[in-house]
C-alpha positions as CSV (number, residue, x, y, z in Angstrom):
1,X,-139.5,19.1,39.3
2,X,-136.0,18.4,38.4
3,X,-134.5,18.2,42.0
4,X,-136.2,16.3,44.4
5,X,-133.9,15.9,47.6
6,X,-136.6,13.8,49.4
7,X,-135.2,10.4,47.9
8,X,-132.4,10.9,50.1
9,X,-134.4,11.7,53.1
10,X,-136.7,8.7,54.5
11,X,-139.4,8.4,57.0
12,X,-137.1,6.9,59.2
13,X,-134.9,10.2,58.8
14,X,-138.1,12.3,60.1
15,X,-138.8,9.7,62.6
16,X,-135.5,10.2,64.4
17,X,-135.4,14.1,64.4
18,X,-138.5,13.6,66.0
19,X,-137.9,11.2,68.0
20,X,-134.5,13.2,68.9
21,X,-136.8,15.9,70.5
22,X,-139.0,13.7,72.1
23,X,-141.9,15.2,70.4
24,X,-145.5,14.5,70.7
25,X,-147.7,12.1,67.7
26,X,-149.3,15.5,66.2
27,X,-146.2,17.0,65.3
28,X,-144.4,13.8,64.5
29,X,-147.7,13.4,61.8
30,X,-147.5,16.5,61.0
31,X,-143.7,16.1,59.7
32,X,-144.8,13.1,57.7
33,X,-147.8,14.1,55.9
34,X,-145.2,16.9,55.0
35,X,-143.0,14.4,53.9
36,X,-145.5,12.5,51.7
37,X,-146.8,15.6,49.8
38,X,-143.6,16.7,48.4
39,X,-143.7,14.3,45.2
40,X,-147.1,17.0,44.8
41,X,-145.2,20.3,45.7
42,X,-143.6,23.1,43.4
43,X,-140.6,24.7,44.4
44,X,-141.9,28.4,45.6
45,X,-143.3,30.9,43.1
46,X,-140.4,32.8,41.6
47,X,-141.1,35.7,38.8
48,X,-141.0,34.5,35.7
49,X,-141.3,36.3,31.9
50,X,-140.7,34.5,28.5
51,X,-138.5,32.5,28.3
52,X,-136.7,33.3,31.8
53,X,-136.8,32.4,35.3
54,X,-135.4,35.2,37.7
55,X,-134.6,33.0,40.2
56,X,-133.4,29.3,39.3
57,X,-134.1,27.0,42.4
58,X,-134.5,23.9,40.9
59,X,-131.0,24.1,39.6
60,X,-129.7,24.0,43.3
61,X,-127.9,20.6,43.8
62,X,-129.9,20.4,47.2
63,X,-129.1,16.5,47.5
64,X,-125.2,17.2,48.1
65,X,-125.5,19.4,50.8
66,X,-129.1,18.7,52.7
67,X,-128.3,16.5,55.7
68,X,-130.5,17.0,58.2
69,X,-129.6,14.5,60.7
70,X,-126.2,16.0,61.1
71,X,-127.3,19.3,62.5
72,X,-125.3,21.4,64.6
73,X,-125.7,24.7,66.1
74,X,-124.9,27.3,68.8
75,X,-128.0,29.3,69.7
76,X,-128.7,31.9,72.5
77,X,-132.2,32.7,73.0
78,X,-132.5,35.7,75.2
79,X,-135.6,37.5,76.8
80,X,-136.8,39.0,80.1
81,X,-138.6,37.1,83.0
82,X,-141.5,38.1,81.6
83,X,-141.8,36.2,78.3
84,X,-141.1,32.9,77.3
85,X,-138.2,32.4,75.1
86,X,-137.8,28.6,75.0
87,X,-135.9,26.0,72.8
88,X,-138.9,24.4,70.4
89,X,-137.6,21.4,72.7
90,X,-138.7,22.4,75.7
91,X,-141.8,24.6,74.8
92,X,-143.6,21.2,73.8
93,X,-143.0,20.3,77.1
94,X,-144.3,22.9,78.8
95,X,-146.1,24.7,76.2
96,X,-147.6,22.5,74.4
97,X,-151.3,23.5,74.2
98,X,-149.7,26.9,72.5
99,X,-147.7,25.3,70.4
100,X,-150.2,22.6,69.1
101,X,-152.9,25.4,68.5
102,X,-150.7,27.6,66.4
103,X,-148.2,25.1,64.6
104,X,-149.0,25.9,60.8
105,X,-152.2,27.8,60.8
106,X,-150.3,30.9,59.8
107,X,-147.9,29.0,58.0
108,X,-149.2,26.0,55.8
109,X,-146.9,23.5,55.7
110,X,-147.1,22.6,52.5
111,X,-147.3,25.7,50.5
112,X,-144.6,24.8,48.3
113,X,-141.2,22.0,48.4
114,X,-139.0,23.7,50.4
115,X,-141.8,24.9,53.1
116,X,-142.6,21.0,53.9
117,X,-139.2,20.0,53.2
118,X,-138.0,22.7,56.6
119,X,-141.4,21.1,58.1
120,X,-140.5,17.7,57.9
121,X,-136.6,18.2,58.6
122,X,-136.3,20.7,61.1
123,X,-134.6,20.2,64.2
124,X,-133.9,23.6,65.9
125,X,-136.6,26.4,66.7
126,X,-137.9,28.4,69.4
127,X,-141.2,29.9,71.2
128,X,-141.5,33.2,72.0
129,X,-144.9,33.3,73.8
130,X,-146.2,36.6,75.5
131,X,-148.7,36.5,78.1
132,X,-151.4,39.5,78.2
133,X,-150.3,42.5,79.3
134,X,-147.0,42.0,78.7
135,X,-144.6,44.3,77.7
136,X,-141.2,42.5,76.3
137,X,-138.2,44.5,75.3
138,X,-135.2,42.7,74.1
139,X,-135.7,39.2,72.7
140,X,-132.9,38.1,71.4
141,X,-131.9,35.1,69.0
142,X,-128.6,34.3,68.2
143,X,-128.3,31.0,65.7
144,X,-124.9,29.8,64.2
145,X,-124.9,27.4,61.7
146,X,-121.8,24.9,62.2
147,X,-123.2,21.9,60.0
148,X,-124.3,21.5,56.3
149,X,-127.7,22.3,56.5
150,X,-130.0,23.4,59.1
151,X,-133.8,23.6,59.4
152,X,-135.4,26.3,61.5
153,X,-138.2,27.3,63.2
154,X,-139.8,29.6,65.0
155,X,-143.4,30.5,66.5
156,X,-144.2,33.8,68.1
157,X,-147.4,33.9,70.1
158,X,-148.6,37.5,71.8
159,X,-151.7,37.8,73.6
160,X,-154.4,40.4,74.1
161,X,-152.9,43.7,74.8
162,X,-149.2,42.8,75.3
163,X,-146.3,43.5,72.9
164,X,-142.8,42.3,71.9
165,X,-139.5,43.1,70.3
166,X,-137.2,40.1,68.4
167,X,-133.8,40.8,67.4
168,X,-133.1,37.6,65.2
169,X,-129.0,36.5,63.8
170,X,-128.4,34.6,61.5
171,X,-124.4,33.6,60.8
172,X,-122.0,30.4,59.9
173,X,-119.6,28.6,61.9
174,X,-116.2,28.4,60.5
175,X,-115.6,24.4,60.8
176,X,-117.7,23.1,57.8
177,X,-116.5,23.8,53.9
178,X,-118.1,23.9,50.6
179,X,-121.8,24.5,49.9
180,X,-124.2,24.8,53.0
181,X,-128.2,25.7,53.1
182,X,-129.9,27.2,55.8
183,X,-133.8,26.6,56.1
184,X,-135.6,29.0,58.5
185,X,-139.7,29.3,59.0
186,X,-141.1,31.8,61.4
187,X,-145.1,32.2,62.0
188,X,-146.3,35.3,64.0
189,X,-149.4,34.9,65.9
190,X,-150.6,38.4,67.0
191,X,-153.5,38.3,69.7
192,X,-155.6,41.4,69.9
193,X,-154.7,44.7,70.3
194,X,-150.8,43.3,70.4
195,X,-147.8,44.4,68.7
196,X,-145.2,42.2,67.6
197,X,-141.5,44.1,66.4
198,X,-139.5,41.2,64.5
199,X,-135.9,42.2,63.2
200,X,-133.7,40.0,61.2
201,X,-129.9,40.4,60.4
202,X,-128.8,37.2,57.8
203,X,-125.1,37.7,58.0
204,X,-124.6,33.9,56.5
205,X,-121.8,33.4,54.7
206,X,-120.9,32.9,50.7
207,X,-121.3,29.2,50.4
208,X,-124.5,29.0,52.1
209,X,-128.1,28.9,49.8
210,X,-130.7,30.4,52.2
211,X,-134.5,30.2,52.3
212,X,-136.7,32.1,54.5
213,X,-140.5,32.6,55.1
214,X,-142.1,34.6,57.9
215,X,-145.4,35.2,58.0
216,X,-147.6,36.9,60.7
217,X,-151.3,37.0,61.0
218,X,-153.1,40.0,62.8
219,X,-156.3,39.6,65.3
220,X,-158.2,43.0,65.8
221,X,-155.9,46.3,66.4
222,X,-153.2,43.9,66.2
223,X,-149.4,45.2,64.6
224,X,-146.6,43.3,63.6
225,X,-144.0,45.1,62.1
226,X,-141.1,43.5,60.0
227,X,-137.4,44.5,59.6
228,X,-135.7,42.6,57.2
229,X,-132.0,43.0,56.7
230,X,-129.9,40.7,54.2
231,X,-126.6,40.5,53.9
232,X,-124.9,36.9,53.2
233,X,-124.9,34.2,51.2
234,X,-124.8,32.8,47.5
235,X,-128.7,32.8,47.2
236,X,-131.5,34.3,49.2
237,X,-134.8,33.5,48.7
238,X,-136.8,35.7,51.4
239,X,-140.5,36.0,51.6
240,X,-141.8,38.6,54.4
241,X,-145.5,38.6,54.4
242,X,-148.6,39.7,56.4
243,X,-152.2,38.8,56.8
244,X,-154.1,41.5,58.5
245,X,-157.0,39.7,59.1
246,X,-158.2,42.0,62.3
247,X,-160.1,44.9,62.0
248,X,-157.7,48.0,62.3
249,X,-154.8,46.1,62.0
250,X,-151.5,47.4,60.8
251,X,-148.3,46.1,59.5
252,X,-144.8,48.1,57.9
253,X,-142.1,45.5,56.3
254,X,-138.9,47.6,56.4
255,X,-135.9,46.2,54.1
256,X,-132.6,46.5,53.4
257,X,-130.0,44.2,51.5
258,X,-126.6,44.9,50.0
259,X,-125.5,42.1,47.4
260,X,-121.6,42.5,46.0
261,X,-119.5,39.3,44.3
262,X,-122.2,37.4,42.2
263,X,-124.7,37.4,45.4
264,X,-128.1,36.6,44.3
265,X,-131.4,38.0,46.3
266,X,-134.6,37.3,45.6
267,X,-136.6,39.1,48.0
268,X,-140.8,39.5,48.6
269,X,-142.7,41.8,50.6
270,X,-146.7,41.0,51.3
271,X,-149.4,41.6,52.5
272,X,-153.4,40.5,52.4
273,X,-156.0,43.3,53.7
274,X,-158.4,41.0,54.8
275,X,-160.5,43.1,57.3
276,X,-161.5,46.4,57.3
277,X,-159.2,49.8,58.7
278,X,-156.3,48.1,58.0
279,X,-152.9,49.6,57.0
280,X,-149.6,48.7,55.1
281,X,-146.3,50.1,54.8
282,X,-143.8,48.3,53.0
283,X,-140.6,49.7,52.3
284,X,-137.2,48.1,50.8
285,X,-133.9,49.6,49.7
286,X,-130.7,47.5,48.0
287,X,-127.4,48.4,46.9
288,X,-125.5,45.9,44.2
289,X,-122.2,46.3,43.2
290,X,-119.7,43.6,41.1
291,X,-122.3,41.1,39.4
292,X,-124.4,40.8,41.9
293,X,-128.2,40.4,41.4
294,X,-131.6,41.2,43.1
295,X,-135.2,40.3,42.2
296,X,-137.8,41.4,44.0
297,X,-141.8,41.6,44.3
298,X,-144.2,43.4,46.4
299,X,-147.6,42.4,46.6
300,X,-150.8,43.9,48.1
301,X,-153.8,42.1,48.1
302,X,-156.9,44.0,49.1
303,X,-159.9,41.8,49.8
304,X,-163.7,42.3,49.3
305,X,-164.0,42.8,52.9
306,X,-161.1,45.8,53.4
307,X,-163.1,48.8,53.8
308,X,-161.1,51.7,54.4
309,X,-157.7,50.2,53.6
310,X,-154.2,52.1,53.2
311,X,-151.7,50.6,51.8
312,X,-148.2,51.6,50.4
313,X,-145.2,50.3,48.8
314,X,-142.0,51.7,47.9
315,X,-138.8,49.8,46.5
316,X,-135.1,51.4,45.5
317,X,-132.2,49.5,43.8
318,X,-128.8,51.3,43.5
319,X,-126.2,50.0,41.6
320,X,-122.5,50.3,41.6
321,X,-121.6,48.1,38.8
322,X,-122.3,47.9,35.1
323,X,-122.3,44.1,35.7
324,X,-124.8,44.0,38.5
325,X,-128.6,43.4,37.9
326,X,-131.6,44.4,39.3
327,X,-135.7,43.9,38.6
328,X,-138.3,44.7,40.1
329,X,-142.5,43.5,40.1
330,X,-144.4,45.6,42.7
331,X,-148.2,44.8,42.6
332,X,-151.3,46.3,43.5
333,X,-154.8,43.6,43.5
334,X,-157.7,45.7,44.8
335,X,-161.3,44.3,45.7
336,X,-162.7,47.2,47.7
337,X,-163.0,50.7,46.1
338,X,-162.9,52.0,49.7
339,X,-158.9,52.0,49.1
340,X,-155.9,54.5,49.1
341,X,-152.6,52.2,47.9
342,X,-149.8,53.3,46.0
343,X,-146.7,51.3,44.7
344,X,-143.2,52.0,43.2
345,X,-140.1,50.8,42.2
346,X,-136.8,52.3,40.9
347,X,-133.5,50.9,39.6
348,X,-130.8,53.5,39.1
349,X,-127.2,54.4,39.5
350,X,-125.2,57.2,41.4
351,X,-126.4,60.7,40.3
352,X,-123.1,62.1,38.6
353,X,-124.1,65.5,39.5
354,X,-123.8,64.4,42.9
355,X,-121.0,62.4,42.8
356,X,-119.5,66.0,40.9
357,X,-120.7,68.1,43.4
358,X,-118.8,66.2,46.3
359,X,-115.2,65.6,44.6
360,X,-115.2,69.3,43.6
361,X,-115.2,70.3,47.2
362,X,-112.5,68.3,47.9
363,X,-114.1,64.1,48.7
364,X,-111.9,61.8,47.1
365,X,-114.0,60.0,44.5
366,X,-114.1,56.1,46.7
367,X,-115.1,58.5,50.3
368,X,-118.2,60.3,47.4
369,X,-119.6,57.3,46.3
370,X,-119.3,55.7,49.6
371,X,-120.7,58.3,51.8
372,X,-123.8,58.9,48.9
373,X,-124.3,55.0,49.4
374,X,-124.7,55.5,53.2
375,X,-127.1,58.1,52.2
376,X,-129.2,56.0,50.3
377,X,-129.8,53.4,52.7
378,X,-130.8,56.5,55.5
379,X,-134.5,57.1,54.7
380,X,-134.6,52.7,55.1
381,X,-132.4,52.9,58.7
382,X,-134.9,55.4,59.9
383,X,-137.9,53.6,59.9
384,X,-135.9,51.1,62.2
385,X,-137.2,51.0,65.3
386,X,-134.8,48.5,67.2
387,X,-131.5,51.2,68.1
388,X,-129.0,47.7,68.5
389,X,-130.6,46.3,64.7
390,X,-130.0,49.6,62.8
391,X,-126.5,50.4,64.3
392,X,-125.9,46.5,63.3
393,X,-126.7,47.4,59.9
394,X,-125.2,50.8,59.5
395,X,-121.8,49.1,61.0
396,X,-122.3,46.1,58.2
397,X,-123.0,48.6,55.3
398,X,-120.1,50.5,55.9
399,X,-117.4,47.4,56.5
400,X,-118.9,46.2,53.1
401,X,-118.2,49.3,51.2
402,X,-114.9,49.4,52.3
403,X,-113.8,46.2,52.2
C-alpha cells in the first residue's frame, strides 16, 4: 500500500473524537481495533485488467487533506414524531441498546482501508430507528461539509412491519480551499416485513475525493430500495449493495450520475440472494461529456440457498465527448439453477439520426442534444419513487447541460 494516512492519525486522535462524543467503551474499542488493522487492509477492490487499474486510489495524497479532528459541519436531520431521527451523539444516549446491536454487522468495519479508516475517524452520523408499525414519510438529511475532511455515518433500523423514506444531501461549504475528502458509511437494517426507501443526492463540489458505502441487509419480506444520484466531485468511489438474506425479500438500486470536466466515477451496484423468493432490480444510467470518466460494476451473487430467485441488471453510458471514457463490468455468479437473471451494459453516443431528425424540424443543434440527453436519463427518473429526489435531479441535469 503506497499511501497509508494512518501514520498521521494516532490513537490519541481516535481517543479524542470519541471522547468528544462522550461515547461508550464498545464503540471507543471498536474504533481502535479499526485503527490497528489498517497496516493489514487493502484499499477497496477496484476493476482491474493487464496492466491497468480503472480507478487509482492509492495515488490519492490522502495525508494532506485527512484531518479528522478539525471537523465541521451544518447538518439538519428531519423526520416525523413518529421515528427517531437523532444525531449519532445522542442516539447512544438514548438508543444505545439499538445502536450497539447493529453497529457493523451489516457493515464490517474492516472490509477494506478506507471502511476502518471512516470507522475509526468518524465524528458525525445519525440514527434513523423505526418502531413497528410505523409508517415514516419524509426523513430528511441535510450535511454540509465546511472542513477538510469529514467522516460519516449512518445506521437505519426499521422494525417488523413498518416502513421509511430518506432523502439524504450531500454538498460543500464555501469557506475551506484546495482538496477536501468526504467519508460517508450507511448500514440499513431492515426488520421483517419492512421497507426501507433510501435516496441520495452528492452535489459535493470539484475539489472534494468522496467515498461511499451503503449497505442494507433484509429480514423476511423485508425491501430496501436504493436511489443513488451522483453528481460532484473530483473522485467518486460509490458502492450501493444489498444482502437479501430474508426469504421473499426484494431490493431495486436505481442510479443516475452525470460526470463533465475530468470528473471521475467509479460506481457499484450489488446484491447477494441469500435466501429463497428473492428479487433484484438494479438499474443505472450516466451521461459524460469533456474528459470525464466512469467505471462501473454490477454484481449478483446467487447463493446455493436462493430458490426461486429473479434478478436483473441494466446499465447505460452516454457520452458527449470524444475525450470522455466509459467501462463497464456487469456480473452474473449463480449457485441455484432455480434462477431467472439477466445483465447488460451499453456505452454509446447520441444517435445522429436522432439528433437529424430534431434539427430538421427546426431544434437548434445545443436545444437537440440537450433535450435527447433529458430523454435518456427518463426511463432512470421514473423508477424514482421520492417526487422532491427526482425533481432534484431533473433540475440538476438540466442546469448541468446548460451551463
Amino acid at each position: 500500500m503506497s499511501t497509508q494516512v494512518h501514520r498521521t492519525i494516532s490513537e490519541e486522535t481516535v481517543r479524542q473524537i470519541s471522547d468528544e462524543l462522550d461515547e461508550p467503551e464498545w464503540l471507543l474499542e471498536a474504533r481502535l481495533d479499526a485503527l490497528d488493522a489498517l497496516d493489514d487492509l487493502d484499499m477497496p477492490e477496484v476493476i482491474r485488467t493487464p496492466g491497468r487499474d480503472w480507478t487509482n486510489l492509492d495515488a490519492l495524497d490522502y495525508e494532506d487533506f485527512v484531518d479528522p479532528l478539525n471537523a465541521a459541519e451544518e447538518k439538519d436531520q428531519v423526520g416525523p414524531d413518529e421515528v427517531e431521527v437523532l444525531p449519532i451523539a445522542d442516539a447512544l444516549d438514548e438508543y444505545e441498546d439499538v445502536v450497539r446491536e447493529q453497529f457493523g454487522t451489516v457493515l464490517d468495519p474492516q472490509e477494506n482501508y478506507l471502511t476502518a479508516l471512516s470507522t475509526a475517524l468518524f465524528s458525525t452520523g445519525t440514527l434513523v430507528y423505526v418502531p413497528e408499525g410505523v409508517d415514516a414519510e419524509d426523513v430528511t438529511i441535510r450535511t454540509t461539509m465546511n472542513s477538510q475532511s469529514l467522516f460519516n455515518y449512518t445506521l437505519v433500523v426499521t422494525e417488523q412491519s413498518s416502513s421509511v423514506t430518506i432523502l439524504e444531501r450531500q454538498s460543500s461549504g464555501e469557506d475551506v480551499e484546495g482538496e477536501r475528502y468526504y467519508s460517508g458509511l450507511v448500514e440499513v437494517a431492515a426488520g421483517e416485513n419492512s421497507h426501507v426507501q433510501y435516496g441520495s443526492l452528492q452535489e459535493l463540489d470539484e475539489d472534494t475525493y468522496n467515498y461511499t458505502l451503503k449497505r442494507g441487509s433484509t429480514a423476511d419480506y423485508a425491501t430496501v430500495n436504493w436511489v443513488e444520484g451522483n453528481l460532484g466531485s473530483r473522485l467518486t468511489k460509490s458502492s450501493v449493495e444489498t444482502d437479501l438474506d430474508g426469504e421473499g425479500s426484494e431490493t431495486k438500486t436505481v442510479g443516475a450520475f452525470f460526470g463533465h470536466d475530468d470528473q471521475h466515477f467509479d460506481i457499484a451496484a450489488r446484491v447477494w440472494h441469500q435466501a429463497a423468493h428473492t428479487t433484484a432490480d438494479l438499474v443505472t444510467r450516466g451521461v459524460l461529456s469533456d474528459t470525464a470518466r466512469s467505471v462501473y460494476e454490477g454484481v449478483q451473487d446467487v447463493g446455493t440457498e436462493a430458490w426461486d430467485t429473479n434478478s436483473y441488471q441494466r446499465e447505460n453510458t452516454l457520452m458527449l465527448s470524444d475525450d470522455s471514457e466509459a467501462d463497464a463490468s456487469p456480473k452474473l455468479i449463480i449457485n441455484n439453477h432455480d434462477t431467472e437473471a439477466s445483465h447488460s451494459a451499453t456505452v454509446g453516443q447520441i444517435d445522429r439520426e436522432d439528433l437529424f431528425y430534431m434539427t430538421s424540424r427546426g431544434v437548434d443543434d445545443e436545444s437537440a442534444k440537450n433535450m435527447l440527453v433529458e430523454g435518456f436519463f427518463v426511463p432512470v427518473l421514473e423508477e424514482v419513487e421520492v417526487e422532491e429526489l427526482r425533481e432534484d435531479l431533473e433540475t440538476k441535469i438540466s442546469e448541468r447541460l446548460r451551463a
